[in-house]
C-alpha positions in Angstrom: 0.0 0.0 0.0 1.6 3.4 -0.7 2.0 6.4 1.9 0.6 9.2 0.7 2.8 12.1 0.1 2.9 15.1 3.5 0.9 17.7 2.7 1.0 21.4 2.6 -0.9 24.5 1.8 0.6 27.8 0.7 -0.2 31.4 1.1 1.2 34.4 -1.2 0.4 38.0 -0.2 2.7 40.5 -1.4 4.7 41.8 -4.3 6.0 40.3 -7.5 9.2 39.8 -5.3 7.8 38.1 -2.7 5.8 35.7 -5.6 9.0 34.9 -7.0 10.2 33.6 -3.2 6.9 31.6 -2.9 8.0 29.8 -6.1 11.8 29.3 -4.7 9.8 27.7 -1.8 7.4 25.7 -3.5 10.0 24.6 -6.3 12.1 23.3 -3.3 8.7 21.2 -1.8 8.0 19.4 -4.4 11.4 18.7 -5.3 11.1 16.7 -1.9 8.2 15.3 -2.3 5.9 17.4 -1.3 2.3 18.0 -2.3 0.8 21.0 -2.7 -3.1 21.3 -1.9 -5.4 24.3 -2.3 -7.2 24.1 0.8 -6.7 24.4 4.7 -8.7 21.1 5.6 -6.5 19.1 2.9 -2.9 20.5 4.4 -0.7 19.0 7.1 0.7 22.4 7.8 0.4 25.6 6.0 3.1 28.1 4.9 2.0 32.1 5.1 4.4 34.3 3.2 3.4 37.7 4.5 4.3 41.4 3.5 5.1 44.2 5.9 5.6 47.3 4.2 2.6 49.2 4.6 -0.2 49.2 7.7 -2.9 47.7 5.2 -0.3 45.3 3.9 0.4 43.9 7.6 -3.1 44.1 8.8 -3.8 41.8 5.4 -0.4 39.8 6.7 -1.8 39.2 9.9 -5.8 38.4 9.1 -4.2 36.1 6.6 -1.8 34.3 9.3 -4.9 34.1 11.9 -7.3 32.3 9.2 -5.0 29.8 9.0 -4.4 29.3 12.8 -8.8 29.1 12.6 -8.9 27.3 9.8 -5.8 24.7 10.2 -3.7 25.5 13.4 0.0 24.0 12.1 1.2 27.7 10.5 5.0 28.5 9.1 5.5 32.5 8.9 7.5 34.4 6.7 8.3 37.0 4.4 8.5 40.2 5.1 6.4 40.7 7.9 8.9 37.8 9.4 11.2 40.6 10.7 8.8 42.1 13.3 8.5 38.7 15.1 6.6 40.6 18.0 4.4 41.5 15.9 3.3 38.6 14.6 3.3 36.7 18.2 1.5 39.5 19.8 -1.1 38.3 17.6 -0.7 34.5 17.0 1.4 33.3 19.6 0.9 29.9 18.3 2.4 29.9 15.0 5.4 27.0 14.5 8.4 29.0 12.8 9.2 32.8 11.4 11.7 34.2 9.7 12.4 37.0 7.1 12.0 37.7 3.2 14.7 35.1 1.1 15.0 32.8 4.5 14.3 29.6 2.4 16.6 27.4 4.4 14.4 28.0 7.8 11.2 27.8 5.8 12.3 24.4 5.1 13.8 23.3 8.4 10.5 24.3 9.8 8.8 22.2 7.4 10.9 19.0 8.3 9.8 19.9 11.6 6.1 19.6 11.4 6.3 17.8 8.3 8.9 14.9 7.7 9.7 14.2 3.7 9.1 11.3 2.0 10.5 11.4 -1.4 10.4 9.4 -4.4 13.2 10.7 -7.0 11.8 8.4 -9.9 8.3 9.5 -9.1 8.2 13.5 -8.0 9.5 15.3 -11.1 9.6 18.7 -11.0 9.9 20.9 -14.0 13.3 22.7 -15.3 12.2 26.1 -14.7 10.8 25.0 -11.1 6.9 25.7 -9.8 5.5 29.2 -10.9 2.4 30.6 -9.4 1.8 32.8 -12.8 0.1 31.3 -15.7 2.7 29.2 -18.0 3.3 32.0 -20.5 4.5 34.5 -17.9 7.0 34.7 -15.3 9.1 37.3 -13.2 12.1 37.1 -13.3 14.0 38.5 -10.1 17.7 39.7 -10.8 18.9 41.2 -7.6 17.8 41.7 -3.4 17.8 44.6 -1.5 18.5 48.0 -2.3 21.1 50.8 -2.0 18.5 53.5 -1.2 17.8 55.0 1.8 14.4 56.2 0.8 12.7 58.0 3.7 9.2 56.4 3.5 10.7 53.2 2.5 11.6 50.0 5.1 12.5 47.5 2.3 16.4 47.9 3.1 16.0 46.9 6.5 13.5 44.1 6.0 15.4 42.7 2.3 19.5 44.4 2.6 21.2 45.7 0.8 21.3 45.2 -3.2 22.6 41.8 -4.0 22.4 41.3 -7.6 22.5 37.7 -9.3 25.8 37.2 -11.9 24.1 38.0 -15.2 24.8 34.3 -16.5 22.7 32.6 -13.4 19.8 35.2 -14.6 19.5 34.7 -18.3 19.9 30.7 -17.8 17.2 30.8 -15.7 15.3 32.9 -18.5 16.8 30.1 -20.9 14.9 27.6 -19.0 12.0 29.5 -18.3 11.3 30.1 -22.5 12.5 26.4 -22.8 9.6 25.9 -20.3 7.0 28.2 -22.5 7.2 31.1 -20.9 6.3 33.9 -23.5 6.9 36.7 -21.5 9.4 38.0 -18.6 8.5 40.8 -16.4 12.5 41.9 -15.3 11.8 42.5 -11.0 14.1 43.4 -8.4 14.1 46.7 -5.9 16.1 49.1 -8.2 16.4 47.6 -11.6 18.6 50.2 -12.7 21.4 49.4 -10.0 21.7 46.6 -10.9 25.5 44.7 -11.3 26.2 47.9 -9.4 27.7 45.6 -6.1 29.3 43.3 -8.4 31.5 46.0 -10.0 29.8 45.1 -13.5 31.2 41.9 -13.4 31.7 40.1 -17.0 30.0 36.2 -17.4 29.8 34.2 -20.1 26.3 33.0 -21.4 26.1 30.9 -25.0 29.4 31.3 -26.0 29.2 35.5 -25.5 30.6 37.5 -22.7 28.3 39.8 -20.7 28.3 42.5 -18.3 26.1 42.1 -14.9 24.9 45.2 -15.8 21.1 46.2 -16.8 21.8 46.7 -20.5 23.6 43.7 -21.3 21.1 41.7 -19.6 18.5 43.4 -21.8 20.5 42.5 -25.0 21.0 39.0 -23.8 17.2 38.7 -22.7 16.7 39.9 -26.3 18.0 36.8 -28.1 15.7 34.4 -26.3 12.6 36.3 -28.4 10.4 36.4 -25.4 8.9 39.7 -24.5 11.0 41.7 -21.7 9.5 44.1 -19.7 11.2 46.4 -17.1 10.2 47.3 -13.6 10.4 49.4 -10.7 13.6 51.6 -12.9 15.1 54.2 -10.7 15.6 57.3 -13.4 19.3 56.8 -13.5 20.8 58.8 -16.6 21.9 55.6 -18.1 18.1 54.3 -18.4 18.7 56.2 -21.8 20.6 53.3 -23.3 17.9 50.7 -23.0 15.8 52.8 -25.1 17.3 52.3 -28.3 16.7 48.5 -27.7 13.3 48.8 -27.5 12.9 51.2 -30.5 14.7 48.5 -32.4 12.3 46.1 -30.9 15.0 43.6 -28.8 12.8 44.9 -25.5 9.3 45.6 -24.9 8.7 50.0 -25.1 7.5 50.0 -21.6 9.5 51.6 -18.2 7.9 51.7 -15.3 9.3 54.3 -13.3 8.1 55.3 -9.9 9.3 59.1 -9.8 7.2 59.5 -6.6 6.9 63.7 -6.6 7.5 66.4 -8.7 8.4 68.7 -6.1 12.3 69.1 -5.4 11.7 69.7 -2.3 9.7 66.9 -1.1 11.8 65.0 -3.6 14.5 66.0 -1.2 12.8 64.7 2.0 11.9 61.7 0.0 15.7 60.8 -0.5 14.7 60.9 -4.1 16.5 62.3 -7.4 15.2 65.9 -7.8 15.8 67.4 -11.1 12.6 67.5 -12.7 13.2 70.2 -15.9 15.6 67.2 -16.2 13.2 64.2 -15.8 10.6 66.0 -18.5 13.1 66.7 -21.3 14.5 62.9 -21.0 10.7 61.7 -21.0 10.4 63.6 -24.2 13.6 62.6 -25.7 12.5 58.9 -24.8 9.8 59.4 -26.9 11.6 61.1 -29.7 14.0 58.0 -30.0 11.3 55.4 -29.2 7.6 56.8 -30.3 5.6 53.6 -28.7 7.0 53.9 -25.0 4.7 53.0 -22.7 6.1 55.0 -19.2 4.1 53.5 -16.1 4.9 55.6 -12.6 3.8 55.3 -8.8 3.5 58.6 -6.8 2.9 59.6 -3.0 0.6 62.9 -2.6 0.1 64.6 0.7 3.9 63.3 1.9 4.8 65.4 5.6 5.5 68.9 4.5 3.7 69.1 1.2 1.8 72.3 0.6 -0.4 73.2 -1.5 1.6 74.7 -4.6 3.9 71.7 -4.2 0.7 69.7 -4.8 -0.3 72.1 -8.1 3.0 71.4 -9.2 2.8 67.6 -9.0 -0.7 68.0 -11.0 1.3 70.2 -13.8 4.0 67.5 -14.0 1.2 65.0 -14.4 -0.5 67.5 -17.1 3.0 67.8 -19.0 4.2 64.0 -18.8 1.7 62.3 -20.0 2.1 59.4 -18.7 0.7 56.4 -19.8 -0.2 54.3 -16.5 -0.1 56.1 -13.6 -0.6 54.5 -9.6 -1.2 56.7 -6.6 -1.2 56.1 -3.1 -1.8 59.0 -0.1 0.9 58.7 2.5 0.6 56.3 5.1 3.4 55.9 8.5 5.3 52.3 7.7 6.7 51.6 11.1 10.4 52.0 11.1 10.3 54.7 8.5 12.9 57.9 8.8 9.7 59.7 7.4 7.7 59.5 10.7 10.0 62.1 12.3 8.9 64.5 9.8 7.3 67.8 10.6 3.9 69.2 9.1 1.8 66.3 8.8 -1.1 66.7 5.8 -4.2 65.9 7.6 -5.9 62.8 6.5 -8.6 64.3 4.4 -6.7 66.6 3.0 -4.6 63.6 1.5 -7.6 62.0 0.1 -9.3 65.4 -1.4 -5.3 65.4 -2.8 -5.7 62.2 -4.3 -9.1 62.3 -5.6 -7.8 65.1 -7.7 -4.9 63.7 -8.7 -6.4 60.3 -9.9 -9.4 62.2 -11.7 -6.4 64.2 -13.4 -4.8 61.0 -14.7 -8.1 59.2 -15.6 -8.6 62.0 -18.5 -5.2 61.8 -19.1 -5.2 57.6 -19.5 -8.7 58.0 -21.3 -7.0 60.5 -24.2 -4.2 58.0 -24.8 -6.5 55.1 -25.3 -8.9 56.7 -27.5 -5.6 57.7 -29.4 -5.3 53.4 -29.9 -8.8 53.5 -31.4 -8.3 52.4 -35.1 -4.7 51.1 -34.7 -3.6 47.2 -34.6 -2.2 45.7 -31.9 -0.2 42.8 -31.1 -1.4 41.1 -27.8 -0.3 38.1 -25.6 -3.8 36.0 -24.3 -4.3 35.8 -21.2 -7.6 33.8 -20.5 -10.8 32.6 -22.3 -14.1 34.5 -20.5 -17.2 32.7 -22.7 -17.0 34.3 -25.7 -14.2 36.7 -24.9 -10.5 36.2 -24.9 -8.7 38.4 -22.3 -5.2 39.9 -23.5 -2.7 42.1 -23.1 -0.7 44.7 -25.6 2.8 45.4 -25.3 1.5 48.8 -23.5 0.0 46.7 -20.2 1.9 45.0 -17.6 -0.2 41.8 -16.2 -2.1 43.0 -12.8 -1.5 46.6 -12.8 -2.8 47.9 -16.1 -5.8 47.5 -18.2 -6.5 44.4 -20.7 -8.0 44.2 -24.0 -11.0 42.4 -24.1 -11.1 40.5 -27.8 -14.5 40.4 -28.7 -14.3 37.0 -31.0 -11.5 35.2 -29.1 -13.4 32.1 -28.7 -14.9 32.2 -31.8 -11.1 33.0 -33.6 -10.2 30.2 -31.6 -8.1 31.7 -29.2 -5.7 30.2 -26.7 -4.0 31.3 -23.5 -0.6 32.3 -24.2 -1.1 33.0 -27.8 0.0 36.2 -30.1 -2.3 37.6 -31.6 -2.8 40.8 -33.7 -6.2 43.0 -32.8 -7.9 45.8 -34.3 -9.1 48.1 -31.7 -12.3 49.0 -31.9 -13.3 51.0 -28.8 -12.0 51.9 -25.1 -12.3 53.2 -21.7 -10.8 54.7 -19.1 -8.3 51.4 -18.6 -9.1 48.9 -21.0 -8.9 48.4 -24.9 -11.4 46.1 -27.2 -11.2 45.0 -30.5 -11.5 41.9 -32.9 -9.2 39.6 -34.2 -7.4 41.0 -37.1 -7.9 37.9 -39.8 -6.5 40.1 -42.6 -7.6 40.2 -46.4 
């Protein structure tokens, strides 16, 4: 009679960098012999992978963490929450093991602990490219920890290090597998994308027969040859951001940067610990554009940040109003424990942060509106996502998975669409976020 396999459930919450250590972790259970089950009542212990950087983000942590004490009452903790442990057993005393983000080794030792393996090497195959929790014709693809900046509203460094980039060969043989593995698209993470190779002095690897730099262009070119799409995120505006542009005009990398410039203020920029010249950051936009015409440019900002005034907030809307940017997040500034922020003076009242915001995301919404009406008429090529009846949900180059709109393809089924397919659409209409069209059979 066989044994069944230990059993375990899993919990992501998070960012796409905290997804790509759920995958490390679950690659490395069912490597020994673990199964993975979607429920609480099937699991033998559960694993919670929490984030910590915002109050929403660890009241979501610890509601998470405490329905599967309820539900299932065996509970491994980590992630980034993991480094406020009194936090966590101020709350739920009764959880097995925590430990901090990238702490797969004592994820696993607490496993063995509850959960002795019992693994079968000729029966428990796991995939080349490892588990992914994305669909199969996405994945990110995480190419450094940590982060150099000292960001006053930011705790990352002190939960995740310093930056710590991967050698550019261990990256793009890891994409290798991935597109072996039919992956059709790669969405380039880490916390300062720009930086990195930075620690590693640039170091030069080898990588089919071809010497590269660890360095954020060379990876590009060598992501390039594998013919997937690359997309970049979370690009500090370094001046030498300008030399991936030319790859995309050329096609070798996706036109999209997302670019969290946070203020437009210099100023607040200035309390933020952030780059400040923004005459500067407008004319490189606009020269971005001039080199590369279909740039999609995604950015995050914080409005009502201690300190801001009223004409620092008029000038963040004018910056919006001359940028034009694309896709565009915004979040009213919340305390994160631990943040060199806290201390400062002249705190914006609460609902003068959200009339602040309201303004500055009704601002953007005519702003994203006018740029996808401009699409009306064109052709675009798309990735599919998913099959909704007679839909098929995709994406254009132009929208990140998650963040951004879709376009809805109003014969997919009928065209015969797949997930994970290319496909060229002729847009037909759109909203605020979201594109739709038909499948563009030709003559």
């Amino acid at each position: 009679m066989s044994i069944a396999n230990p059993k375990v459930g899993f919990v992501s919450l998070g960012c796409p960098k905290a997804l790509v250590d759920s995958e490390r972790i679950l690659t490395q259970l069912k490597v020994e012999g673990y199964d993975l089950v979607p429920s609480y009542d099937d699991a033998d212990v559960v694993v919670v992978n929490t984030c910590g950087f915002i109050d929403s983000a660890v009241a979501e942590s610890l509601d998470a963490i405490g329905e599967a004490m309820a539900e299932n009452g065996k509970v491994i903790v980590t992630g980034c929450l993991g480094k406020r442990e009194e936090v966590i057993r101020e709350a739920h005393p009764g959880v097995l093991s925590i430990s901090g983000p990238q702490d797969y080794a004592s994820v696993m030792r607490a496993v063995h602990t509850a959960l002795p393996p019992r693994h079968d090497p000729f029966v428990d195959l796991v995939p080349d490219h490892g588990l992914k929790l994305t669909p199969k014709h996405y994945a990110y693809l995480k190419i450094s920890e940590g982060c150099n900046h000292r960001c006053s509203f930011c705790i990352i460094p002190s939960m995740r290090g310093d930056l710590a980039s991967r050698p550019v060969d261990q990256v793009l043989r890891e994409a290798e597998k991935l597109a072996m593995g039919g992956v059709k698209e790669l969405l380039v993470i880490s916390q300062d994308t720009s930086a990195y190779g930075v620690d590693l002095r640039y170091a030069e690897r080898e990588w089919r027969g071809k010497a590269y730099q660890t360095r954020m262009k060379a990876l590009c070119e060598g992501l390039s040859e594998l013919g997937l799409w690359t997309r970049l995120h979370y690009v500090y505006p370094y001046p030498h951001v300008d030399d991936v542009i030319p790859l995309m005009a050329e096609g070798k990398l996706l036109p999209y940067l997302d670019i969290p410039f946070q203020h437009a203020s210099p100023r607040i920029l200035k309390l933020m610990k952030r780059p400040g010249a923004v005459d500067k950051t407008l004319e490189r936009i606009q020269r971005w554009r001039d080199i590369c015409p279909d740039i999609t440019i995604r950015s995050t900002f914080i409005v009502g940040f201690p300190g801001e005034t009223d004409a620092e907030f008029e000038a963040l809307l004018d910056f919006l109003e001359e940028a034009q940017l694309d896709r565009v997040g915004a979040f009213a500034y919340s305390p994160v424990e631990g943040a060199a922020a806290n201390d400062l003076p002249d705190a914006v009242p609460e609902e003068v942060k959200q009339e602040r915001l309201a303004r500055f995301m009704e601002l953007q919404a005519d702003i994203s509106t006018a740029k996808l009406e401009a699409k009306v008429g064109t052709t675009q090529r798309c990735l599919v996502d998913a099959i909704d009846g007679d839909l098929a949900i995709a994406r254009s180059m132009a929208d990140a998975p998650e963040i951004d709109g879709l376009v809805q393809i109003q014969n997919g089924f009928e065209a015969g669409l797949k997930p994970g397919e290319f496909v060229d659409v002729e847009i037909m209409g759109s909203d605020e976020h979201d594109l739709y069209g038909e499948v563009a059979f030709g003559d």
